[in-house]
C-alpha positions as CSV (number, residue, x, y, z in Angstrom):
1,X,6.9,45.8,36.8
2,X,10.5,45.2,37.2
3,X,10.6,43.0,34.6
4,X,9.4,45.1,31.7
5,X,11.4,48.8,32.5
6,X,14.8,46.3,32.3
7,X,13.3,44.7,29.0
8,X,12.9,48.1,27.8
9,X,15.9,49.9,28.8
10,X,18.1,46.9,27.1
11,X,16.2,47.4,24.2
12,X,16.7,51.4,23.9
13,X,20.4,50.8,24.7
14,X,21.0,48.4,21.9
15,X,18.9,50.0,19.4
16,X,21.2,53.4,20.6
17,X,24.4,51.4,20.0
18,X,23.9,49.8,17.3
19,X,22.8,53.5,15.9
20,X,25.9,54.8,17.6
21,X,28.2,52.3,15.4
22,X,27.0,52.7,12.0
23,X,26.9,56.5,12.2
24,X,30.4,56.2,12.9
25,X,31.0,53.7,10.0
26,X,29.1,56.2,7.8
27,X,31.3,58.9,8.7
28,X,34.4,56.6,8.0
29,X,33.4,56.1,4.9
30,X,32.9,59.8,3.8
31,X,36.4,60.9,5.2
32,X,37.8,57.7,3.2
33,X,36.1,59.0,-0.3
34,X,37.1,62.7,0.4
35,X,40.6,61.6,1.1
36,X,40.8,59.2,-2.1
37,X,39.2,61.8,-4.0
38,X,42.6,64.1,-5.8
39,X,43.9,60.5,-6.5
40,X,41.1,59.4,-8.4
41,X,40.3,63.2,-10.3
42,X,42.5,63.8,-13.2
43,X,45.9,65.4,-13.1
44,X,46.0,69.0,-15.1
45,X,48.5,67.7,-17.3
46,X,46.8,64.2,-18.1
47,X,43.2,65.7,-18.7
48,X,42.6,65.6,-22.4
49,X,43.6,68.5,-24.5
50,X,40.7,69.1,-26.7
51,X,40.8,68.2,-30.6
52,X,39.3,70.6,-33.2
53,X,38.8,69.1,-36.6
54,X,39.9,70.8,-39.8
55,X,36.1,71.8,-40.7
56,X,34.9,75.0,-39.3
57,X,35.4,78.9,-39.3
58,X,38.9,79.7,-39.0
59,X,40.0,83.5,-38.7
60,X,43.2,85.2,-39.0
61,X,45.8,87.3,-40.4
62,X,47.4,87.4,-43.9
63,X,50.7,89.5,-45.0
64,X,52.2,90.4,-48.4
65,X,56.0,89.7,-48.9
66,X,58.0,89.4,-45.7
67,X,55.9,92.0,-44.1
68,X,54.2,90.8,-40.7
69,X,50.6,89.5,-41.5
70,X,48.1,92.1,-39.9
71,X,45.1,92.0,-42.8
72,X,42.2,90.0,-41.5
73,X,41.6,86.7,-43.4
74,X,39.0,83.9,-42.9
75,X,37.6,80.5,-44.1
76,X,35.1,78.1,-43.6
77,X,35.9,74.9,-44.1
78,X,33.6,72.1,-45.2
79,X,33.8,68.3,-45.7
80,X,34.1,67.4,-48.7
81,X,37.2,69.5,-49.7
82,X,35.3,72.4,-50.3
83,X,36.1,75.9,-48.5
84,X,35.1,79.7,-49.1
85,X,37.6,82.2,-48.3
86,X,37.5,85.8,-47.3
87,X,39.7,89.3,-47.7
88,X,38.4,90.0,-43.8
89,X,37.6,89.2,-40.6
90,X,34.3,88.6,-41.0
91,X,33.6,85.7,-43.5
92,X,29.8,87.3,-44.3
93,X,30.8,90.7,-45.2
94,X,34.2,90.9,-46.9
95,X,35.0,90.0,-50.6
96,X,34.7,85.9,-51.2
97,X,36.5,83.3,-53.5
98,X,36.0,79.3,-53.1
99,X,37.8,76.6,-54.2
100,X,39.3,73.2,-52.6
101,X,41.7,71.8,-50.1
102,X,43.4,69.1,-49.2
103,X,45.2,67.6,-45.4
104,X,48.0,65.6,-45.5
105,X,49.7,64.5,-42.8
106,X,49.1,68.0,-40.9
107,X,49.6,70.1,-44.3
108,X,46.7,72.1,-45.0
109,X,46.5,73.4,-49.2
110,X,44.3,74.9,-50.7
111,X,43.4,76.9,-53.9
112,X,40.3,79.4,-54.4
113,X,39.3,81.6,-57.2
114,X,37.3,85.0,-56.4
115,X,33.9,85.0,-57.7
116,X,34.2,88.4,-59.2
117,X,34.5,89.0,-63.4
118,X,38.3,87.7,-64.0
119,X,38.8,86.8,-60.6
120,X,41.7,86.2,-59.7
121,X,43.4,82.6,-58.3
122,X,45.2,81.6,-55.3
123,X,47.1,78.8,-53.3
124,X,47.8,78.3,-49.9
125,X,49.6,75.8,-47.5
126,X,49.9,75.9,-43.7
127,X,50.6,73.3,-40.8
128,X,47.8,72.5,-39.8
129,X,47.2,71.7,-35.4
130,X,44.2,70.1,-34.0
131,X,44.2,72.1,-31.3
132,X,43.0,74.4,-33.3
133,X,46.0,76.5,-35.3
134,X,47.1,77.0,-39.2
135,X,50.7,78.3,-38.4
136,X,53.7,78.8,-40.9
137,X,51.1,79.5,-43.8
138,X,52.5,80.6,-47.3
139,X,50.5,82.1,-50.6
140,X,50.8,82.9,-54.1
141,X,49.3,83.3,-57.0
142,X,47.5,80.8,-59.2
143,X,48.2,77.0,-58.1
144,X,52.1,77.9,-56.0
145,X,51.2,78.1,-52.6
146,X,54.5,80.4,-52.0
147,X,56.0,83.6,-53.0
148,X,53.8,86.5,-51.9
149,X,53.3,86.8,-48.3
150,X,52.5,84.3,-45.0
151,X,49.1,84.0,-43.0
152,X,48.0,82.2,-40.1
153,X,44.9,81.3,-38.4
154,X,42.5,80.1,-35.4
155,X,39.9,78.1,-35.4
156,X,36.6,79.7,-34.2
157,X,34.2,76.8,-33.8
């Protein structure tokens, strides 16, 4: 009877130590990845800055002259070199002219005709960001993007 209580207390005590030791290498290896972790994450400043493509709903301001734009204005711009313009914040319900545009390098042009009787034409030209801004815009009438006022914009979606 001796015989068989050792055999079984040796066993319980290795099958406890051996449990013993690879909970503790377990938990090493959890404090290890939690400690590694903010090296291996990215940095704020080395995450990627999103990119906005040219094509999309773009909203802004326009001004005549030297006066500060504050008139809402916004396009939707579509592949194919093909854009709609508004006279308004809201693309669906202000007064509309289409036309073209073109990107080069980072300059956005463009010229648009409204759709009313005699409408009348445009141009414009603006740097043009992919993260998501037309700054330093210029207009004027028929195909000279300058003389009459400046406008900028944001892209929307």
């Amino acid at each position: 009877m001796v015989l068989p209580a050792i055999i079984q207390s040796f066993t319980f005590g290795t099958y406890f130590n051996h449990k013993q030791k690879s909970m503790k290498k377990l938990t090493l290896a959890f404090v290890a990845l939690f400690a590694l972790l903010p090296f291996i994450s990215c940095k704020k400043d080395e995450c990627p800055v999103p990119v906005y493509p040219i094509e999309g709903l773009w909203v802004g301001k326009y001004g005549t002259a030297s006066a500060t734009p504050n008139s809402g204005y916004s396009m939707v711009i579509e592949s194919g070199g093909k854009l709609t313009i508004a006279d308004g914040d809201n693309i669906t319900s202000s007064s509309k002219a289409t036309g073209t545009w073109t990107l080069t390098g980072n300059v956005f042009s463009a010229t648009y005709t409204y759709s009313t009787p005699g409408g009348s034409t445009f141009s414009i030209k603006a740097d043009w960001s992919n993260n998501g801004k037309m700054t330093n815009g210029t207009w004027g009438p028929n195909a000279t993007p300058t003389g009459s006022g400046t406008w900028y914009m944001d892209r929307k979606n």
